[in-house]
N, C-alpha and C positions, 0 to 999 in steps of 0.2 A: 676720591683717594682710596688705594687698597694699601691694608697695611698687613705685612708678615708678621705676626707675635712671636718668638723663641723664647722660651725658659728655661731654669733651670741645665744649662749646657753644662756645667761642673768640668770646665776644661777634658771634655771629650770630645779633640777636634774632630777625629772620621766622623765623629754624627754628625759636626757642626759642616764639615764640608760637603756632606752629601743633602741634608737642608739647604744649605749655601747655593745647590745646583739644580733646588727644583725648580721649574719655569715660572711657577706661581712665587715664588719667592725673588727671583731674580728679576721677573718685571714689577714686582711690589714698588710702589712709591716712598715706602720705607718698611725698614726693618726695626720692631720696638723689642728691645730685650726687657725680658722681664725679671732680671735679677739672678743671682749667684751664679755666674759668669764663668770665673775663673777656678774655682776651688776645687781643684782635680788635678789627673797626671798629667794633663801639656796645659799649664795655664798661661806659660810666654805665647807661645804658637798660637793658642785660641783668641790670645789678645791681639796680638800683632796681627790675625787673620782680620778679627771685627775692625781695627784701626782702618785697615785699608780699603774696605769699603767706604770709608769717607761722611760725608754729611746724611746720605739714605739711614742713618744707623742711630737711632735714639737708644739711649741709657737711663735704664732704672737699675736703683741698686736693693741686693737681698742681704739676707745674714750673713749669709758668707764672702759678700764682697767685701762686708764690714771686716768680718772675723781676721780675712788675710790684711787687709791694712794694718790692721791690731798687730798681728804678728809681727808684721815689718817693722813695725814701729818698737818690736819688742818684747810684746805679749805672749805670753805662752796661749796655746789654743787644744780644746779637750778633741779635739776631733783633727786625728792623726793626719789625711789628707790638707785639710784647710792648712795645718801647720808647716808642712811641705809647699804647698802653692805661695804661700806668702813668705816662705826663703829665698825663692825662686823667684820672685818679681824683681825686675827694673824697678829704679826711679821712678819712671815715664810713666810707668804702668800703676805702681801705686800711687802718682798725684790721680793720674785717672781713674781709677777706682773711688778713690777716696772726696772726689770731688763730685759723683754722681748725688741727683736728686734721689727723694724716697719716691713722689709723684710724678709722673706727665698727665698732661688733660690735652686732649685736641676735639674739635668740633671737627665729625666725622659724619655727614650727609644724614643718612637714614637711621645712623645708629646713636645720632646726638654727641651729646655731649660726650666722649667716652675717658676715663682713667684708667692711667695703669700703675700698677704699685705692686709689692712682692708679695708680703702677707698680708697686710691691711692696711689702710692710708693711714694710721697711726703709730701702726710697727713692724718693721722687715720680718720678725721671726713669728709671729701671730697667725695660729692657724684657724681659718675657717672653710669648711667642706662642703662640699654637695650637699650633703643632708643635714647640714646646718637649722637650727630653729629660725625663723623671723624675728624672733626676738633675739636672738645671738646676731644677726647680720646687722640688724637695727643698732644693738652694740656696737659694735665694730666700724659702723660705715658713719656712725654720729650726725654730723648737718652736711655730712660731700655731697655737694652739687653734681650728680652724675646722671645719664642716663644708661649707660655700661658701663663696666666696670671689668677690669682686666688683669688679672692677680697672677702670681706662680705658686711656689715654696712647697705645694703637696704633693708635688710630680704624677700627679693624676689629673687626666681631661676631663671635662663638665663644661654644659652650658646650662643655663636653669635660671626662670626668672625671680625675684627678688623683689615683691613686692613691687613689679610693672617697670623695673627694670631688668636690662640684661646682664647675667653675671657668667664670665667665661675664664676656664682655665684651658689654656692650649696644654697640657701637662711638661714633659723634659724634653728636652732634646738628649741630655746624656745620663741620667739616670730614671729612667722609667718605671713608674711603678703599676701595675695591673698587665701590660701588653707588652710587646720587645717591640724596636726601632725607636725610630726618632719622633718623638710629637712636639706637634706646633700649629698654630692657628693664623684663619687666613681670614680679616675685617674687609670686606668693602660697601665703603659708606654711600654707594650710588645704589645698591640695593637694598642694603639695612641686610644684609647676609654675613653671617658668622658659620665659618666651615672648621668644624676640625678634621686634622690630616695628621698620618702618620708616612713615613718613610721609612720604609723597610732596610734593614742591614744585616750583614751576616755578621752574626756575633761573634762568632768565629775568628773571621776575618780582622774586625777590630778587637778582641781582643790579643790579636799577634801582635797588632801595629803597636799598641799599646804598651805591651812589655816590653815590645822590641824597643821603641823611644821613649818612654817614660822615664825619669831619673828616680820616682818614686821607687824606695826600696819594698815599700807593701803594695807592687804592682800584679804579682800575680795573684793574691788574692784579692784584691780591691776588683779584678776583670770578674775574676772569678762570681764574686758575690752580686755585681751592678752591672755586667756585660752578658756573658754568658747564662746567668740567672736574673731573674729581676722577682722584687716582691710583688705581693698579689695584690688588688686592690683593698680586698678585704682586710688583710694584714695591716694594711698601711691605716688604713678609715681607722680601724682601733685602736690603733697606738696612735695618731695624732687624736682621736676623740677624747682619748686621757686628757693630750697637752691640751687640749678645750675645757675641762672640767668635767666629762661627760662621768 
């Protein structure tokens, strides 16, 4: 089996369709999202897109798929996008969100046992990094039966073992941090190989489309900040190393 990994897509369909069109992803045996989906300027579109690919298409949910349910439901939410995306959903759409796993596990060839989850198998918004201690992963990962492990939430790529397992982040697909384009990772269990890949886009380009269709009224800075610029790896490592306790 190969499996397409996507994260982190924050309802930014042009990235999502132009992954959607790589050939490695199109002949994948499935496609695993790895959580907060929807929370950005086209998050009906992006959902309706993933819907129609059909059974190929597993679901794990992140903080922010949580967060927009919350809102639908009535919650105010500190994070002005999320709050928008979760006005904006269907019914349809928020049973489906709302009804996603935290975990998938598949038995994947060469790569064992593998999970996917968003921040940690214990909690969607929980961050742990590349350069994490042993003793923090040991944290975090408690008794999970894994032999890979397949996370989102820091929108940065890494592969890097973990005490004799494999731990892999495919980074965003729609908010990038370190590089521009779309990243996302490619499993296949008949080699034990983990590829990351990135998909290049003009930033440009999507952020026209974006303003041009977004309902979002803080769309031209939101391009501004997450399309046209992207934060640096380093940037990001520090301020989540905070939310670690570092």
């Amino acid at each position: 089996m190969r499996i397409a990994v996507l994260s982190d897509i924050h309802g930014v369909l042009p990235a999502l369709e132009a992954v959607l069109g790589e050939p490695d992803v199109r002949s994948a045996d499935r496609v695993v999202l790895t959580g907060d989906i929807a929370a950005g300027p086209m998050p009906v579109e992006t959902l309706d897109l993933l819907v129609s690919l059909g059974e190929r298409v597993v679901w794990v949910h992140g903080n922010a798929d949580r967060e927009v349910v919350e809102v639908a439901g009535g919650r105010r939410c500190d994070y002005p996008i999320s709050q928008f995306a979760g006005e904006q959903l269907r019914p349809d759409q928020v049973d489906l969100l709302g009804t996603l796993p935290m975990t998938h596990a598949v038995e994947l060839g060469g790569l064992g046992r593998t999970v996917f989850f968003h921040g940690t198998p214990r909690k969607d918004d929980e961050v742990i990094l590349v350069d994490s201690t042993y003793e923090r992963w040991a944290e975090v990962l408690g008794d999970l039966e894994a032999d890979t492990l397949v996370m989102g939430n820091t929108h940065m790529p890494f592969v890097r073992l973990v005490d004799r397992r494999m731990a892999v982040n495919p980074g965003s697909v729609g908010m990038p941090y370190g590089t521009a384009g779309a990243h996302w990772a490619l499993l296949d269990g008949e080699s034990g190989a983990v590829t990351l890949r990135r998909t290049p886009l003009d930033a440009e380009a999507v952020g026209d489309r974006l303003i041009a269709e977004s309902r979002y009224e803080g769309i031209v800075a939101w391009v501004g900040e997450y399309v046209r610029e992207n934060y640096s790896d380093r940037l990001a490592v520090e301020a989540m190393g905070r939310r670690e306790g570092r």
